[in-house]
C-alpha positions as CSV (number, residue, x, y, z in Angstrom):
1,X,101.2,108.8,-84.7
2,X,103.6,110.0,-82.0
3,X,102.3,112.4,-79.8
4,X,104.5,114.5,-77.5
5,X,103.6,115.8,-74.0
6,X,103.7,119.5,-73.2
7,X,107.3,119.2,-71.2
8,X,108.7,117.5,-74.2
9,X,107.0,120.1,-76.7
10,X,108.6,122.7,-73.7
11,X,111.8,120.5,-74.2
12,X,112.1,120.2,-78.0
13,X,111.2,124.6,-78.3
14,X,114.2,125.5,-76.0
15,X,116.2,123.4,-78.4
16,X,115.4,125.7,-81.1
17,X,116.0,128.3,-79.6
18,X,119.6,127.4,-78.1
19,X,120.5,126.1,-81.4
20,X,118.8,129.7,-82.8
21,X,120.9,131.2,-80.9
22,X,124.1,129.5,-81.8
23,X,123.6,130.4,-85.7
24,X,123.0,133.7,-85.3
25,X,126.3,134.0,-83.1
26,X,128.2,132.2,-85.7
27,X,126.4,134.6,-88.1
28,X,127.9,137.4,-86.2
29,X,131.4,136.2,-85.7
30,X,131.6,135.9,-89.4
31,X,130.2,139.0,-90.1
32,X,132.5,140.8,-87.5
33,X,136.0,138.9,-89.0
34,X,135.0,139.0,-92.5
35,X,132.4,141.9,-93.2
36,X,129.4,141.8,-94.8
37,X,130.8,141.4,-98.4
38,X,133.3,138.9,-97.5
39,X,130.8,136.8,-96.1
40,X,128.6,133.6,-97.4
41,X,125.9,131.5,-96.2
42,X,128.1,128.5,-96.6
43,X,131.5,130.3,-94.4
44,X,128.2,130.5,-91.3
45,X,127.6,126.8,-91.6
46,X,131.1,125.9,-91.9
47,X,131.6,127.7,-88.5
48,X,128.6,125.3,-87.2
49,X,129.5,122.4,-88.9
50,X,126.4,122.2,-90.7
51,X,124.7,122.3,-94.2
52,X,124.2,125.0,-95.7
53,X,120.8,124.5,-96.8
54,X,120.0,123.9,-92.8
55,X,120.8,127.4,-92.8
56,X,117.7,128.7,-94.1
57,X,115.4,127.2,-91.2
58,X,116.8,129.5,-89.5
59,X,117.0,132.8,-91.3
60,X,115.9,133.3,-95.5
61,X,118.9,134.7,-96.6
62,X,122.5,136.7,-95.8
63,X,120.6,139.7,-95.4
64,X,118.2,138.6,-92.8
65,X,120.6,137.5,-91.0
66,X,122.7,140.5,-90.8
67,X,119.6,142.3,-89.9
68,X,118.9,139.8,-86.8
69,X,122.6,140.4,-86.1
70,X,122.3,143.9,-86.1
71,X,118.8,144.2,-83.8
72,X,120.9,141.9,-81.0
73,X,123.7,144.1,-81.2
74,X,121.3,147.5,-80.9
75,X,119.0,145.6,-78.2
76,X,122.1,145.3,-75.9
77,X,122.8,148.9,-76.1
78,X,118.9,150.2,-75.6
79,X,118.8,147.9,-72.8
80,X,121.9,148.9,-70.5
81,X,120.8,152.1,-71.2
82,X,117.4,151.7,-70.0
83,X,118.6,150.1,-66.7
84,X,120.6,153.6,-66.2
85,X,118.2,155.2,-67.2
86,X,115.9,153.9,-63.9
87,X,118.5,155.0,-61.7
88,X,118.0,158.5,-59.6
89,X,120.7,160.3,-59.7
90,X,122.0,164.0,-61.2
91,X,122.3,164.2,-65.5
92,X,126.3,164.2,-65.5
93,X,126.6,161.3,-63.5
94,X,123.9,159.6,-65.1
95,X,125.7,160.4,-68.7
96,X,128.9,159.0,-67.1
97,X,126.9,155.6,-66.3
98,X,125.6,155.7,-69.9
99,X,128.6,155.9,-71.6
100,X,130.0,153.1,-69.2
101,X,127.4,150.7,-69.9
102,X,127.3,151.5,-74.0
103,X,131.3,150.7,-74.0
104,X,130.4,147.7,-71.5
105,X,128.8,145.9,-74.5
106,X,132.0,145.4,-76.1
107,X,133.2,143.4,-74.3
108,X,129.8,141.2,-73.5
109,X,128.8,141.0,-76.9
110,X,131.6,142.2,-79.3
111,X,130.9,140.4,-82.6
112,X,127.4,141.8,-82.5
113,X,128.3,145.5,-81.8
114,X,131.1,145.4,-84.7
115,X,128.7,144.2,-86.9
116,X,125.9,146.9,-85.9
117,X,128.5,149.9,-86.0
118,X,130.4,148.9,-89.4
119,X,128.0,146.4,-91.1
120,X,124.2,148.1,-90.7
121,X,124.8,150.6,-93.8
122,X,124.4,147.5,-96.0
123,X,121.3,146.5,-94.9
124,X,118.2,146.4,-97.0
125,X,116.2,150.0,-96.7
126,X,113.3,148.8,-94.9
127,X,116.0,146.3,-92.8
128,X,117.5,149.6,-91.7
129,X,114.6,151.7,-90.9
130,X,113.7,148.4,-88.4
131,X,117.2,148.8,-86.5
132,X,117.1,152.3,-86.9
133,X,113.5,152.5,-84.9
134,X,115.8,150.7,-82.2
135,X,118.9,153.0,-82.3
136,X,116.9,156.2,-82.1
137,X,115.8,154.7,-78.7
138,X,119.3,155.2,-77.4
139,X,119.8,158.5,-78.8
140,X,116.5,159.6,-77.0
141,X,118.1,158.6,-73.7
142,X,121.3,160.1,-74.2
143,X,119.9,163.4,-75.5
144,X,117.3,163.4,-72.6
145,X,119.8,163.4,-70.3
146,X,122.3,165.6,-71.4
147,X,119.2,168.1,-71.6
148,X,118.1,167.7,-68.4
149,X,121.0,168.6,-67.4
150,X,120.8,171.6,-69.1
151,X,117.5,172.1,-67.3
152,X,118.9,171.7,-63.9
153,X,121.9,174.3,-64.5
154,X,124.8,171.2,-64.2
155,X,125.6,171.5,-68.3
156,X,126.1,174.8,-69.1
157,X,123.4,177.2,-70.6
158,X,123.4,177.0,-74.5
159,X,124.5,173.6,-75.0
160,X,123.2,171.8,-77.9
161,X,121.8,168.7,-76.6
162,X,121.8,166.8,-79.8
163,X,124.7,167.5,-81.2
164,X,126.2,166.6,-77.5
165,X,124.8,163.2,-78.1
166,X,126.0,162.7,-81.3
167,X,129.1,163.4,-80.3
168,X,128.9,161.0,-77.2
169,X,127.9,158.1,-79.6
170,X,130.4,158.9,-81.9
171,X,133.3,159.0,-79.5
172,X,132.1,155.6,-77.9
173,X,131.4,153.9,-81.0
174,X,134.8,154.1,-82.6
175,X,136.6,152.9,-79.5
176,X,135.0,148.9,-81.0
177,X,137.7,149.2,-84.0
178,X,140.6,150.2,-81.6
179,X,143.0,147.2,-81.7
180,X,144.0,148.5,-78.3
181,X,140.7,147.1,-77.0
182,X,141.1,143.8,-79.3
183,X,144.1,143.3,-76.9
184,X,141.9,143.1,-73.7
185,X,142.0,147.4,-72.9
186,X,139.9,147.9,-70.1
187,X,136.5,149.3,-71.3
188,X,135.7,150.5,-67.9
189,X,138.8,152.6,-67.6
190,X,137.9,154.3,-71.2
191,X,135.0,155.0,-69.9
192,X,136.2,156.8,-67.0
193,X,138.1,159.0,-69.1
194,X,135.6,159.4,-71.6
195,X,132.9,160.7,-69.3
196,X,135.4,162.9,-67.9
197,X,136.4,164.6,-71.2
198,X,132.3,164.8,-71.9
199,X,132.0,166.3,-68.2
200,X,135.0,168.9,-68.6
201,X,133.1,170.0,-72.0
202,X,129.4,170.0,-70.9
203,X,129.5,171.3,-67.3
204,X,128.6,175.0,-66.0
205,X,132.2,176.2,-66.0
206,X,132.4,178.5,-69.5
207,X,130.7,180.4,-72.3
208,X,128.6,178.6,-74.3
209,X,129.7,177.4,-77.7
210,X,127.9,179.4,-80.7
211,X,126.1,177.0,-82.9
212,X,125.6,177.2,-86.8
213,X,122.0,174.9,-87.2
214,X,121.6,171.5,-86.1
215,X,123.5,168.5,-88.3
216,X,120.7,165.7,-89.8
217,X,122.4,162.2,-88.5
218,X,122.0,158.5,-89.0
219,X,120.5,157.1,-86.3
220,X,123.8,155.3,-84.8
221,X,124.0,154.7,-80.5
């Protein structure tokens, strides 16, 4: 009976995991070229050069692994927004960092953010309400923000500060399907200008908008 020593026990785990790792990326690359529909188990493993069957050590089923594609993708927004977050600094300029470090994951991890913005309505219900649980985490940071700066007298008196941040999200999420960006557009730059327009529209300089009830929303960062 062979018996392995903890570094090579330590050795063999990180092998799993890099190889782990390397599905679910090929997962997501396939997923963000083909879509969720247009997509087999045995197009992954083709990627990976692999059998399909050696797919399923890895992740059950299609399904699961859109869901594990998804969490990545929503786990690299929540955290860039927590590391803002930390910062001291005055709500508008903390919103502009925000939506800075949102747009920054598409260009760090593109596949998985296409895959989270256009692929997650096909999830599984109980899949969703697991990603969603993750997404609302972003949308509590965003909203806290624009609120405080409500509070402090910086945004304008009146503002709605959810329907501010669904706005926000929604403007920075549909700059992922501009082919523009698929040509290598500066992400930073966008954000610049789209912190601008959201500075121009929430700051103390006018009257505040009249508001006809608050809009239910998918949880989407």
């Amino acid at each position: 009976m062979t018996t392995h020593t903890p570094r090579a026990r330590l050795v063999h785990n990180i092998r799993v995991l890099r190889r782990a790792d390397e599905v679910i990326g090929a997962a997501a690359r396939v997923f963000a070229e083909r879509g969720y529909h247009g997509t087999t188990t045995q197009a992954i493993a083709d990627v990976l050069g692999m059998r399909q069957a050696s797919l399923y050590y890895y992740f059950p089923s299609k399904e699961a692994a859109l869901e594990e594609v998804c969490a990545r993708g929503t786990d690299g927004f929540v955290e860039a927004a927590e590391r803002v977050m930390r910062e001291d600094m005055p709500p508008l300029k903390k919103l502009e960092l925000l939506i800075a470090s949102h747009l920054a994951q598409f260009e760090t991890m593109p596949d998985y953010v296409r895959v989270f913005i256009n692929e997650r309505r096909y999830l599984p219900d109980a899949s969703r309400k697991r990603v969603g649980r993750k997404s609302r985490r972003i949308e509590r940071m965003i909203e806290e923000v624009i609120q405080a700066g409500i509070d402090s007298g910086s945004i304008r008196p009146g503002a709605d500060a959810h329907l501010a941040m669904l706005a926000v999200l929604g403007m920075c999420n549909a700059v992922i399907n501009w082919r523009e960006v698929d040509r290598g557009r500066d992400t930073r730059r966008i954000a610049a200008i789209f912190a601008q327009l959201v500075a121009n529209g929430l700051a103390r300089n006018g009257s505040p908008p009249k508001h006809r009830g608050q809009p239910k929303s998918e949880p989407m960062p």
